[in-house]
CHARMM internal coordinates of N, CA and C (Angstrom, degrees):
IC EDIT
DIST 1 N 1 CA 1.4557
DIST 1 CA 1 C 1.5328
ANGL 1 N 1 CA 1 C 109.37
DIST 1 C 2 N 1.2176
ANGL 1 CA 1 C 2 N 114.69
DIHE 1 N 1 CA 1 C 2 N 131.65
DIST 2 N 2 CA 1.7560
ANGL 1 C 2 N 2 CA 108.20
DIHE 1 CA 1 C 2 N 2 CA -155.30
DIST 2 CA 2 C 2.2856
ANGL 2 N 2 CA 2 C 84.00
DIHE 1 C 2 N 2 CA 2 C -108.85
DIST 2 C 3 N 1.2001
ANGL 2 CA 2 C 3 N 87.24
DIHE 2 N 2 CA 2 C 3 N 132.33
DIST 3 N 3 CA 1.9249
ANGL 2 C 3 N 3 CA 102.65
DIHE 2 CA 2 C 3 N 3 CA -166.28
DIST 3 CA 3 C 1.3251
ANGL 3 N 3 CA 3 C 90.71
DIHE 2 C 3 N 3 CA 3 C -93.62
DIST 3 C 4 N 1.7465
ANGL 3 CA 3 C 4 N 123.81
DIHE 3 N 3 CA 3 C 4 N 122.55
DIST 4 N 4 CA 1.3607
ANGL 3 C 4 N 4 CA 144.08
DIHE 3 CA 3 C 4 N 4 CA -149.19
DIST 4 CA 4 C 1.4404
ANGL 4 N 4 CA 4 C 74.71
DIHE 3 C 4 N 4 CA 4 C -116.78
DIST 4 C 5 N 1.1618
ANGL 4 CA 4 C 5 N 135.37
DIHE 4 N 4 CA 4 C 5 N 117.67
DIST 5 N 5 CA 1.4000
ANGL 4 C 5 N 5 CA 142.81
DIHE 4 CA 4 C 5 N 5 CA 140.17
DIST 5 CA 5 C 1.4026
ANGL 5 N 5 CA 5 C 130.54
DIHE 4 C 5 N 5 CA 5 C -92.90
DIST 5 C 6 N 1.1044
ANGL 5 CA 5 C 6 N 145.02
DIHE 5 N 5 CA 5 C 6 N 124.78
DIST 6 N 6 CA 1.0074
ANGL 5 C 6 N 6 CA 145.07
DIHE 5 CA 5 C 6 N 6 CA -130.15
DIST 6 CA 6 C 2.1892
ANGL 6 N 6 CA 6 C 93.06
DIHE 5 C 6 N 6 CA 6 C -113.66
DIST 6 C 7 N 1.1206
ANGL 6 CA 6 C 7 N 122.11
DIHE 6 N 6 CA 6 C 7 N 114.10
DIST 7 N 7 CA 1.2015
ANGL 6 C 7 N 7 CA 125.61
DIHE 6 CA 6 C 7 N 7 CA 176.18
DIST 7 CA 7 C 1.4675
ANGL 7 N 7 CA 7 C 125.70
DIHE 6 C 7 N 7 CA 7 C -79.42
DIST 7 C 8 N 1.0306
ANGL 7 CA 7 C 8 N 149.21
DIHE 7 N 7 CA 7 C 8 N 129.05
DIST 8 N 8 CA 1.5812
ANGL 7 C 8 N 8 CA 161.61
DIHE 7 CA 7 C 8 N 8 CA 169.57
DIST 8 CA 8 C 1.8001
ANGL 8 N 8 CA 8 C 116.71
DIHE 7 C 8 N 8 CA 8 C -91.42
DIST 8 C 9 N 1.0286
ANGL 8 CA 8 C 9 N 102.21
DIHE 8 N 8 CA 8 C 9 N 101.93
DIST 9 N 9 CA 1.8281
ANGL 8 C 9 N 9 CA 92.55
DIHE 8 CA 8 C 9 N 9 CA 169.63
DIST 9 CA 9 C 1.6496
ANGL 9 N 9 CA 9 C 105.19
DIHE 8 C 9 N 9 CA 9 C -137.25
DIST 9 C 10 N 1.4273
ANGL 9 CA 9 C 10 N 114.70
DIHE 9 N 9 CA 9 C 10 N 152.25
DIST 10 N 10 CA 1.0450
ANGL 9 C 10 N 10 CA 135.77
DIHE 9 CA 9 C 10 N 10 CA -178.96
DIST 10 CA 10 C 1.4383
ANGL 10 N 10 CA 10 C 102.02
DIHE 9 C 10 N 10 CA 10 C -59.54
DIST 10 C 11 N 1.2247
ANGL 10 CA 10 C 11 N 117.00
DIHE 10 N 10 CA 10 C 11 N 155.21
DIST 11 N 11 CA 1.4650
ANGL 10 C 11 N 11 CA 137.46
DIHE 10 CA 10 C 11 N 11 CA 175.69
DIST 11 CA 11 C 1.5522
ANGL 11 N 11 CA 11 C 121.10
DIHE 10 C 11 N 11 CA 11 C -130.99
DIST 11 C 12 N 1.0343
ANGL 11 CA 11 C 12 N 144.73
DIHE 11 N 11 CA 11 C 12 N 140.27
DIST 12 N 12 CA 2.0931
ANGL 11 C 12 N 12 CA 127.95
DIHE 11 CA 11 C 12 N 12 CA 149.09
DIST 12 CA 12 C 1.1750
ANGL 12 N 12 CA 12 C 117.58
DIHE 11 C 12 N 12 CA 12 C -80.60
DIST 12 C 13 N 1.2208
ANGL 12 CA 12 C 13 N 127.43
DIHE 12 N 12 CA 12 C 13 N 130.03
DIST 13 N 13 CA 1.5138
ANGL 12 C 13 N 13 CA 130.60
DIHE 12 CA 12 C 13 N 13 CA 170.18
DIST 13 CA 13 C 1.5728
ANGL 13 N 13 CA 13 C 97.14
DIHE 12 C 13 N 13 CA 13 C -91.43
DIST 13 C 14 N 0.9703
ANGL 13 CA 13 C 14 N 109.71
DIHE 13 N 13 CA 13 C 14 N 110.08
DIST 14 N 14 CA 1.7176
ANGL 13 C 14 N 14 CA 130.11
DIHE 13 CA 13 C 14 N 14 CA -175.51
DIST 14 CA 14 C 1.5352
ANGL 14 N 14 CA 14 C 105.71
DIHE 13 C 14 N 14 CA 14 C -84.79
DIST 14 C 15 N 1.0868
ANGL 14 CA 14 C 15 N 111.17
DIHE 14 N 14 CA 14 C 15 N -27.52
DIST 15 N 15 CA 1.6288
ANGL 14 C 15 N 15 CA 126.80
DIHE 14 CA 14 C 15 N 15 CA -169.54
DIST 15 CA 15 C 2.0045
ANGL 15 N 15 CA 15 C 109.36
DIHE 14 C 15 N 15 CA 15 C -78.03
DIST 15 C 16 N 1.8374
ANGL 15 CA 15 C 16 N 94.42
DIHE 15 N 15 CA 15 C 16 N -31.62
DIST 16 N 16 CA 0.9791
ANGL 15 C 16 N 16 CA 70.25
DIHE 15 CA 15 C 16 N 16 CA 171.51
DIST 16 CA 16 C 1.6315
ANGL 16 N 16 CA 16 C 135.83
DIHE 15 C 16 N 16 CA 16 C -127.07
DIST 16 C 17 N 1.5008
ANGL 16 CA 16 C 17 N 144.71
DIHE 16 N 16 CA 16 C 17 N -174.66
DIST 17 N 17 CA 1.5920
ANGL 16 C 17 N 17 CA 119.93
DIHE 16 CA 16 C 17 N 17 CA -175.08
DIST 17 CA 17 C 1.1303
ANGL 17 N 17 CA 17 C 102.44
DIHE 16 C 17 N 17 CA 17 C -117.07
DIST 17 C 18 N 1.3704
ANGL 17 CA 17 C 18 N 101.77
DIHE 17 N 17 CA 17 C 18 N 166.01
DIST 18 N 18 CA 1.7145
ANGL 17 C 18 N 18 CA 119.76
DIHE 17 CA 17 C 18 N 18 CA -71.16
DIST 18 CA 18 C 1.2099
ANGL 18 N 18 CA 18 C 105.03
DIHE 17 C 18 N 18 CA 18 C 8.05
DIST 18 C 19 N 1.8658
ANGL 18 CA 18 C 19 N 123.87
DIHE 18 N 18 CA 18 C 19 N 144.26
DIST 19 N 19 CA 1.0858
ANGL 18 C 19 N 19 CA 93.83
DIHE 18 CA 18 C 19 N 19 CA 114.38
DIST 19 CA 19 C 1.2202
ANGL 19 N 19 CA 19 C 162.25
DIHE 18 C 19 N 19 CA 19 C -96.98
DIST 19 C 20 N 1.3020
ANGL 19 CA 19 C 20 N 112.07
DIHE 19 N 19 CA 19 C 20 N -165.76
DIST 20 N 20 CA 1.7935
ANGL 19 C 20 N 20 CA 123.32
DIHE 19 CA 19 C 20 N 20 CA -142.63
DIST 20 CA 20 C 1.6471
ANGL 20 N 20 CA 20 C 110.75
DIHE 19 C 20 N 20 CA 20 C -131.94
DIST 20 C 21 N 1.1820
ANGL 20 CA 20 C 21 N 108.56
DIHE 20 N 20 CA 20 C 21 N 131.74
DIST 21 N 21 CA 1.6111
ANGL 20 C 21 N 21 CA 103.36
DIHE 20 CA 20 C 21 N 21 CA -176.32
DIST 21 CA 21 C 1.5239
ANGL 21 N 21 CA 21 C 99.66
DIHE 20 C 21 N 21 CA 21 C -89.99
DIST 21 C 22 N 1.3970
ANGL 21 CA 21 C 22 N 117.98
DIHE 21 N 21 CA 21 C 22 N 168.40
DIST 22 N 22 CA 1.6911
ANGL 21 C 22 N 22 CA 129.39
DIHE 21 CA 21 C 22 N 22 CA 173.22
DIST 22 CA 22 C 1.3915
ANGL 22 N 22 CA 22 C 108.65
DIHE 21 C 22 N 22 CA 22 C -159.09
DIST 22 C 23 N 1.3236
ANGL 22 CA 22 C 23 N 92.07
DIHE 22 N 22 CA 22 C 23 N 158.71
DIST 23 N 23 CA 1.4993
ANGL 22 C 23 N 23 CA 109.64
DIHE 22 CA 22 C 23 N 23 CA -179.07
DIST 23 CA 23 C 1.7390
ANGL 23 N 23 CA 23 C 132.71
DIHE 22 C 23 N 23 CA 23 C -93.94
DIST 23 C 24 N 1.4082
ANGL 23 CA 23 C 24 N 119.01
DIHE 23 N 23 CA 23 C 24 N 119.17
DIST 24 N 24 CA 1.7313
ANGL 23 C 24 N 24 CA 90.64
DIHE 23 CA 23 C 24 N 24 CA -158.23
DIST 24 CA 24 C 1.9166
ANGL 24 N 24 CA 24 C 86.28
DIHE 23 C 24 N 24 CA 24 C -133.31
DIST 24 C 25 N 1.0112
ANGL 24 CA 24 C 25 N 104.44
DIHE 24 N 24 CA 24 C 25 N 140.24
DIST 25 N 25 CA 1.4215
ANGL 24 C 25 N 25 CA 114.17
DIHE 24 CA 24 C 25 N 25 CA 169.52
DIST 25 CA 25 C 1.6577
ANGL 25 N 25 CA 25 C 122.53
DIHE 24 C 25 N 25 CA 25 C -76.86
DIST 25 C 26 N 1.0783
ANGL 25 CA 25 C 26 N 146.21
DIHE 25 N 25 CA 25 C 26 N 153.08
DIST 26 N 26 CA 1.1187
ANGL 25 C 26 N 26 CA 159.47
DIHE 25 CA 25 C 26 N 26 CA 141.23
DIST 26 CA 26 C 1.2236
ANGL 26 N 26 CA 26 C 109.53
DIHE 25 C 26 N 26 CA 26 C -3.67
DIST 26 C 27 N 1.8515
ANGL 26 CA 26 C 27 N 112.59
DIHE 26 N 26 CA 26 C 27 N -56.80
DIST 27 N 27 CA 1.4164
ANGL 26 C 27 N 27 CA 112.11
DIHE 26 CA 26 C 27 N 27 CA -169.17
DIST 27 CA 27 C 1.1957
ANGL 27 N 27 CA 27 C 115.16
DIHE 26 C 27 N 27 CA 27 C -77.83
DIST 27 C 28 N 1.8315
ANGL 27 CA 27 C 28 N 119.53
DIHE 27 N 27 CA 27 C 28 N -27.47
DIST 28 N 28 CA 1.6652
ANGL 27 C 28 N 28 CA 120.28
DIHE 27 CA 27 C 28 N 28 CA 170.79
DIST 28 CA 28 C 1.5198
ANGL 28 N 28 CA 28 C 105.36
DIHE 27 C 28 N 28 CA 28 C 140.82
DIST 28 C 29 N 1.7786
ANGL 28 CA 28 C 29 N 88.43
DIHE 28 N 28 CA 28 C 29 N -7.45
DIST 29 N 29 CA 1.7493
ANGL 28 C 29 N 29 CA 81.09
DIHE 28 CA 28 C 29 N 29 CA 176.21
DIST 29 CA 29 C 1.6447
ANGL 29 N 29 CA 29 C 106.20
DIHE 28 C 29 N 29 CA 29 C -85.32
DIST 29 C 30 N 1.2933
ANGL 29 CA 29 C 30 N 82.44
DIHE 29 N 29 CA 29 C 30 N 149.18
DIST 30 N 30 CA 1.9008
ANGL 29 C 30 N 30 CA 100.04
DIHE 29 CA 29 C 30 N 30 CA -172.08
DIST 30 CA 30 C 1.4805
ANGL 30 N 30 CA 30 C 113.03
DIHE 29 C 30 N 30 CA 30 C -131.55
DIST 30 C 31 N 1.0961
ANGL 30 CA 30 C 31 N 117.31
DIHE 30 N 30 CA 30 C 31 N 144.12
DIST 31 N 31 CA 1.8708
ANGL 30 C 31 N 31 CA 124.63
DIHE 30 CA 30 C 31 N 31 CA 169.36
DIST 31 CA 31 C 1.4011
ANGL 31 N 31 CA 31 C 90.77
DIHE 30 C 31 N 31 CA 31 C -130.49
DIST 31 C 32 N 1.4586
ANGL 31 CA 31 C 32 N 121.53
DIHE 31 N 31 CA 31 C 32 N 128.21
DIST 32 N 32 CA 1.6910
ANGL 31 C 32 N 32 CA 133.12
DIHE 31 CA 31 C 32 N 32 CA -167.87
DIST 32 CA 32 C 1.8125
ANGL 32 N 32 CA 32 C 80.57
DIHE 31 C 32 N 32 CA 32 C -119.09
DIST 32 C 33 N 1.6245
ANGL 32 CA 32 C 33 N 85.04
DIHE 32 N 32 CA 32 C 33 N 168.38
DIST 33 N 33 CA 1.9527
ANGL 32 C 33 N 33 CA 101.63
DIHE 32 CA 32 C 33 N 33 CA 163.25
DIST 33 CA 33 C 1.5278
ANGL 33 N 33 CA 33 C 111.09
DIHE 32 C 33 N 33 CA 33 C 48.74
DIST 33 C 34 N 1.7949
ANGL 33 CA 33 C 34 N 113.53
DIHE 33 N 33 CA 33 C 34 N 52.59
DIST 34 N 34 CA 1.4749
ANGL 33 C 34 N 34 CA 89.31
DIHE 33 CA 33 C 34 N 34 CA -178.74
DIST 34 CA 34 C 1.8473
ANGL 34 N 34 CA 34 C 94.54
DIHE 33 C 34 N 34 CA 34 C -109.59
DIST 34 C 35 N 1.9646
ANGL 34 CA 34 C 35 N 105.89
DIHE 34 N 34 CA 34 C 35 N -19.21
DIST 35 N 35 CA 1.3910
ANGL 34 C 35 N 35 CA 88.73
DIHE 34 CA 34 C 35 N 35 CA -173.65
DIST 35 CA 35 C 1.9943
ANGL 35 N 35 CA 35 C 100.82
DIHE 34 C 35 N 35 CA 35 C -146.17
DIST 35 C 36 N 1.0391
ANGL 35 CA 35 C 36 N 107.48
DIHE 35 N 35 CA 35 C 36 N 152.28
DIST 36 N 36 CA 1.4277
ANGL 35 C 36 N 36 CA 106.43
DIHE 35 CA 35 C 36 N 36 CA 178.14
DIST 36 CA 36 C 2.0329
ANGL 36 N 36 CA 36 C 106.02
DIHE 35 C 36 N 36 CA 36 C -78.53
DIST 36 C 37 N 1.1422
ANGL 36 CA 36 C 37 N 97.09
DIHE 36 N 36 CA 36 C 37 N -11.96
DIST 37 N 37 CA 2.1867
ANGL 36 C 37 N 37 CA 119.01
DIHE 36 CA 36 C 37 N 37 CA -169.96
DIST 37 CA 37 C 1.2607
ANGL 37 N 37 CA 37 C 96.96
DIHE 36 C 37 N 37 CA 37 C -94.04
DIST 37 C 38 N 1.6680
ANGL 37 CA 37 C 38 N 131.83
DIHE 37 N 37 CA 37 C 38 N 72.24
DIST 38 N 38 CA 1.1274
ANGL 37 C 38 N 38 CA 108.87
DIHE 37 CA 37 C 38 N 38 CA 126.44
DIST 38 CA 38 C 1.2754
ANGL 38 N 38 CA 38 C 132.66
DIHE 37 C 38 N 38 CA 38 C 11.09
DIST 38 C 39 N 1.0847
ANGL 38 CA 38 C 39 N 125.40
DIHE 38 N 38 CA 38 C 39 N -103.46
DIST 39 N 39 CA 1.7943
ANGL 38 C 39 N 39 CA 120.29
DIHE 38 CA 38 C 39 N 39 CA -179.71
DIST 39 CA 39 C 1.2074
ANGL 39 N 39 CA 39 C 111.85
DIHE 38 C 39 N 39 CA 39 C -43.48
DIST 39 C 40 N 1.4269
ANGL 39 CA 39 C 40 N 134.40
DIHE 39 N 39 CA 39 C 40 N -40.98
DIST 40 N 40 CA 1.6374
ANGL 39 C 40 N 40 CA 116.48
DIHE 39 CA 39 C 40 N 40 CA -179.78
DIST 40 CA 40 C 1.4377
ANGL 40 N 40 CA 40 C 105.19
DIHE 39 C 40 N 40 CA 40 C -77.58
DIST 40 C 41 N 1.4774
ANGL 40 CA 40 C 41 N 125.67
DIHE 40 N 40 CA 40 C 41 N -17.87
DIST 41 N 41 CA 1.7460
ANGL 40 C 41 N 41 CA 103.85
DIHE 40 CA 40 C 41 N 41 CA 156.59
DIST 41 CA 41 C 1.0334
ANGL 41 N 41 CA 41 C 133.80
DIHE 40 C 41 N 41 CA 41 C -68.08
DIST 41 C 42 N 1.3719
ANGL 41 CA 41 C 42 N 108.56
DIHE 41 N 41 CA 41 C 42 N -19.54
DIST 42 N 42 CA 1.5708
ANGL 41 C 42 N 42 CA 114.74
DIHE 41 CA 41 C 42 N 42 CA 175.11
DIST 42 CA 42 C 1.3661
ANGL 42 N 42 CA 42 C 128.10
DIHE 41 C 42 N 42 CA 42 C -79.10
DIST 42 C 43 N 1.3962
ANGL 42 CA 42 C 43 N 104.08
DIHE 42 N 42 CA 42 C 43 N -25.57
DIST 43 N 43 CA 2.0149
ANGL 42 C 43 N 43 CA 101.58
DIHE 42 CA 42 C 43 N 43 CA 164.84
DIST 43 CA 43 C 0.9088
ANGL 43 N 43 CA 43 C 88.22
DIHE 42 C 43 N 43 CA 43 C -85.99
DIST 43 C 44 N 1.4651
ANGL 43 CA 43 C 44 N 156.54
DIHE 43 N 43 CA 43 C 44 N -14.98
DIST 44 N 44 CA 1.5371
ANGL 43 C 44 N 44 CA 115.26
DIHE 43 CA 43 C 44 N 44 CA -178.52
DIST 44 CA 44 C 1.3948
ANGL 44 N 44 CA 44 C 106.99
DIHE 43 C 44 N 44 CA 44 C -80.35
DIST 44 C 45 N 1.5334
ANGL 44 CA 44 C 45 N 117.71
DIHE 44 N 44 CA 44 C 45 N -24.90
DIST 45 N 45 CA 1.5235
ANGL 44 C 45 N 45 CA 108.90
DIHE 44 CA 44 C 45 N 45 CA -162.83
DIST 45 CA 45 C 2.0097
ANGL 45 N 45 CA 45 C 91.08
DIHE 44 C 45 N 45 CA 45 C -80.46
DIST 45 C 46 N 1.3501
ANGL 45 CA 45 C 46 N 126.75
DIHE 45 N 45 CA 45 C 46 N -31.42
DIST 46 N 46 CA 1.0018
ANGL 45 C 46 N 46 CA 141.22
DIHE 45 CA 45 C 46 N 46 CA 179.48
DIST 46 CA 46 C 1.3312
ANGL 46 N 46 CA 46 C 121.83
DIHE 45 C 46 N 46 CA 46 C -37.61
DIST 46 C 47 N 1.7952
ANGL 46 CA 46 C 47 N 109.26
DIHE 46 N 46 CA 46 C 47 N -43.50
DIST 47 N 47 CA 1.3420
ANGL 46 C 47 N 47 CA 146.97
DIHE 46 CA 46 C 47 N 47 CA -170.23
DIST 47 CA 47 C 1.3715
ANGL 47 N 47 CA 47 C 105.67
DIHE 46 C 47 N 47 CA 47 C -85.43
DIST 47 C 48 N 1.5455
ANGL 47 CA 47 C 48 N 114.04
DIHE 47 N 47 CA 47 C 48 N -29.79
DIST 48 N 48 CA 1.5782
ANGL 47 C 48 N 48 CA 124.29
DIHE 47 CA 47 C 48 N 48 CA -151.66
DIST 48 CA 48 C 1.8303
ANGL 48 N 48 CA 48 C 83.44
DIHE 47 C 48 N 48 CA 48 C -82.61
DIST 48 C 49 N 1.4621
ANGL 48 CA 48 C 49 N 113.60
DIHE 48 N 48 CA 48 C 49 N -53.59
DIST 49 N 49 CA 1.6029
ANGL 48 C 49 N 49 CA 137.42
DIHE 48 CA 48 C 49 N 49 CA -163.83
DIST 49 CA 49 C 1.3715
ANGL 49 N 49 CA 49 C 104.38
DIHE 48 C 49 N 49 CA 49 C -50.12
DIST 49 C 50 N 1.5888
ANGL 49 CA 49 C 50 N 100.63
DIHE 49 N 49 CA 49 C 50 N -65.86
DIST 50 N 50 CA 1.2966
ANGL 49 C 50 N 50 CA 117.75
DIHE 49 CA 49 C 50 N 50 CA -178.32
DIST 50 CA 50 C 1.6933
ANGL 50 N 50 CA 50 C 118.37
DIHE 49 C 50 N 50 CA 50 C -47.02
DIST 50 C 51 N 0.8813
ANGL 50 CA 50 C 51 N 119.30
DIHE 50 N 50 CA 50 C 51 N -53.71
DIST 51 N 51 CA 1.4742
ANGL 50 C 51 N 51 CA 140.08
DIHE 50 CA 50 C 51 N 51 CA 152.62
DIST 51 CA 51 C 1.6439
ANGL 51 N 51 CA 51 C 130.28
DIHE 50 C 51 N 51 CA 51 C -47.76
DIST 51 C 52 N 1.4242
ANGL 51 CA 51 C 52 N 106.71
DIHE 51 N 51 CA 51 C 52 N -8.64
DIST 52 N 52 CA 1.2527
ANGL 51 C 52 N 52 CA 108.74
DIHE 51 CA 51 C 52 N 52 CA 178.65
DIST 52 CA 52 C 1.9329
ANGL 52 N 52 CA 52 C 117.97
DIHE 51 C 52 N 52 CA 52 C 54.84
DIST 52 C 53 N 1.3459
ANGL 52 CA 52 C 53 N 111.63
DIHE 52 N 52 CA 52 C 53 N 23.79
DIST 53 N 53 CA 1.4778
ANGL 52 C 53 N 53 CA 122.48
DIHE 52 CA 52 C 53 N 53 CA 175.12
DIST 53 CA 53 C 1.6102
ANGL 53 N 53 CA 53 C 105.86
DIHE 52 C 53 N 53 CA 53 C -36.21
DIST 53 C 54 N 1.3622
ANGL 53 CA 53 C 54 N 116.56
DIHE 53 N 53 CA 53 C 54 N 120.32
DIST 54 N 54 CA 1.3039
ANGL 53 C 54 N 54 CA 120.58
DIHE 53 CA 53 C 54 N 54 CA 158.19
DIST 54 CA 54 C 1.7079
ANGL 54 N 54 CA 54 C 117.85
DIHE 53 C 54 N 54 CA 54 C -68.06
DIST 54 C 55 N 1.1662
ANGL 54 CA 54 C 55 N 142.01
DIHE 54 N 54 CA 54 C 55 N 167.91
DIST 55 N 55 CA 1.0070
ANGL 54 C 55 N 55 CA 137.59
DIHE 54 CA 54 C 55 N 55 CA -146.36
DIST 55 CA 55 C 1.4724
ANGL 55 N 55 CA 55 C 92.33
DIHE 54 C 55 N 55 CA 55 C -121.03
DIST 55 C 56 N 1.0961
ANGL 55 CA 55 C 56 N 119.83
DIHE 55 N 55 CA 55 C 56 N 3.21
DIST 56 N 56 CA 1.5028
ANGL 55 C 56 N 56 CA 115.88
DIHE 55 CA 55 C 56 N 56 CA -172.96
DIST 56 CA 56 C 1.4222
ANGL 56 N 56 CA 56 C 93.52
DIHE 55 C 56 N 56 CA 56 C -122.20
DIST 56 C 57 N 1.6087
ANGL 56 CA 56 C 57 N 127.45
DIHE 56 N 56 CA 56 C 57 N 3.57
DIST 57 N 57 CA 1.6089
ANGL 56 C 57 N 57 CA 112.83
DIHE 56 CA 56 C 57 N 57 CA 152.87
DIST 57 CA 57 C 2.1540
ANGL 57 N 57 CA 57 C 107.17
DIHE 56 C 57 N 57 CA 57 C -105.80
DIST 57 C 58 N 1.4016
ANGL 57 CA 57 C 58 N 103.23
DIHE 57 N 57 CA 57 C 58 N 0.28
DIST 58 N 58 CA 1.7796
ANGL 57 C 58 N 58 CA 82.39
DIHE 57 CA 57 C 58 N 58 CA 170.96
DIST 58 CA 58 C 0.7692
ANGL 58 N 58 CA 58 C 165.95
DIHE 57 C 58 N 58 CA 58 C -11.87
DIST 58 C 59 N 1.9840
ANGL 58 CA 58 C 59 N 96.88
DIHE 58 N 58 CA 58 C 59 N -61.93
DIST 59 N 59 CA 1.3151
ANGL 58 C 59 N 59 CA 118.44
DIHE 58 CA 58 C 59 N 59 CA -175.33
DIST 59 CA 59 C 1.7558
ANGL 59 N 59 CA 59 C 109.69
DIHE 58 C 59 N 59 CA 59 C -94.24
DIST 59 C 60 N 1.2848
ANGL 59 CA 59 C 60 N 99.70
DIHE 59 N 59 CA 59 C 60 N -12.06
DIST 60 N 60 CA 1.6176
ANGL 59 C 60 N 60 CA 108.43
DIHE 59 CA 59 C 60 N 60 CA 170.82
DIST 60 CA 60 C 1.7547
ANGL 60 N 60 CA 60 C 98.43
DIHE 59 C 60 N 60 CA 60 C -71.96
DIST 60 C 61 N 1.2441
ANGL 60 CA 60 C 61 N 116.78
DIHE 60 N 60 CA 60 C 61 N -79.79
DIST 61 N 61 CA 1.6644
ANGL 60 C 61 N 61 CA 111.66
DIHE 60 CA 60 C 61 N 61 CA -175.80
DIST 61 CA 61 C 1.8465
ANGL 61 N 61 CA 61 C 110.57
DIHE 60 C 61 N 61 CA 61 C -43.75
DIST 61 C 62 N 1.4349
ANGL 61 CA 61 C 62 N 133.59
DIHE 61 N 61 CA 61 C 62 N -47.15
DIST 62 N 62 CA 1.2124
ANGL 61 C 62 N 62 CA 101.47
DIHE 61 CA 61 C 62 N 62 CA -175.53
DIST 62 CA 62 C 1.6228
ANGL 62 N 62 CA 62 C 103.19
DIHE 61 C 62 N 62 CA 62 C -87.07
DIST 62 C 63 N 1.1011
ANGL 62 CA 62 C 63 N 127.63
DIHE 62 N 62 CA 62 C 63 N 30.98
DIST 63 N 63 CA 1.6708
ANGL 62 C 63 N 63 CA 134.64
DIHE 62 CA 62 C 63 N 63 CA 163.74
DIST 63 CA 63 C 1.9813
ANGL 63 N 63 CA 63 C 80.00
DIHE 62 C 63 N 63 CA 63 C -68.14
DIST 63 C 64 N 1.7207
ANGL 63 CA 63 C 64 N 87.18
DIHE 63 N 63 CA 63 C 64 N -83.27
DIST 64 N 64 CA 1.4980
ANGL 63 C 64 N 64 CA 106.68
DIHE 63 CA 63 C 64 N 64 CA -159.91
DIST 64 CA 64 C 1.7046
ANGL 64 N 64 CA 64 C 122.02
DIHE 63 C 64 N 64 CA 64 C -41.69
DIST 64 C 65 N 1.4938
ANGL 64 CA 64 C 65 N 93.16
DIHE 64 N 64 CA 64 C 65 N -15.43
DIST 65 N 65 CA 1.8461
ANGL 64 C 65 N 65 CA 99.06
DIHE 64 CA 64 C 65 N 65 CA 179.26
DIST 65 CA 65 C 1.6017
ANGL 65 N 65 CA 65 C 102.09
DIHE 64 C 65 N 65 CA 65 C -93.73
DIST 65 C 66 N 1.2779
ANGL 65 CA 65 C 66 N 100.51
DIHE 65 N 65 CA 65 C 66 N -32.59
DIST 66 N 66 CA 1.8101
ANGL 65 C 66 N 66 CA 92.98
DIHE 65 CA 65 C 66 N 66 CA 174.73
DIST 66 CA 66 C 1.4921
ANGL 66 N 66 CA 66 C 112.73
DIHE 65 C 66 N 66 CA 66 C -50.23
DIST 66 C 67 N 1.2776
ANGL 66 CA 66 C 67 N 117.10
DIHE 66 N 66 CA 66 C 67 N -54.80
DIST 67 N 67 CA 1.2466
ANGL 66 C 67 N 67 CA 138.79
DIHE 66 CA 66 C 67 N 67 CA -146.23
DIST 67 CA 67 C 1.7794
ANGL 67 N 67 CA 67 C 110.12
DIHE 66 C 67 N 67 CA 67 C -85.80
DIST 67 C 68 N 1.5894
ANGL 67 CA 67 C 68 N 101.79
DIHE 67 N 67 CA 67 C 68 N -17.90
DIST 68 N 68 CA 1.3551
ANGL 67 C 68 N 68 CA 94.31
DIHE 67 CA 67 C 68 N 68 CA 160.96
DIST 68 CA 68 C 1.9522
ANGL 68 N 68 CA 68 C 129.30
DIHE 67 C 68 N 68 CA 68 C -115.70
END
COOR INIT
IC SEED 1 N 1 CA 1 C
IC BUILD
C-alpha cells in the first residue's frame, strides 16, 4: 500500500505588502499572508509534515498559530 502523504512548503506572496510568506500543499490548498519570518513559516509547515496534517484542518492550525 504506497502511504500518500500530503507535503507542506513555504511560498512568498509577492502580491502582497509586506511581503508575506504562505503555506501551500502539494494538492493546491494554500493559506498565503500568515508571516513576514520565513523561518517561523517553516516550522509550522515542518510541524504540519511531520504530523501528517490533512489539508482540510490547515486553515484551522495556522488560525491557531496566528493567534498565539
Amino acid at each position: 500500500m504506497k502511504h500518500n502523504r500530503v507535503m507542506y512548503r513555504v511560498f512568498l506572496d509577492e502580491t502582497s505588502r509586506p511581503k508575506m510568506y504562505g503555506i501551500r500543499s502539494r494538492g493546491g490548498v494554500c493559506v498565503g499572508r500568515i508571516s513576514t519570518d520565513f523561518q517561523e513559516v517553516n516550522r509550522l509547515a515542518e510541524c504540519c509534515n511531520s504530523a501528517g496534517l490533512s489539508p482540510v484542518h490547515l486553515a484551522d492550525v495556522v488560525e491557531d498559530f496566528r493567534r498565539s
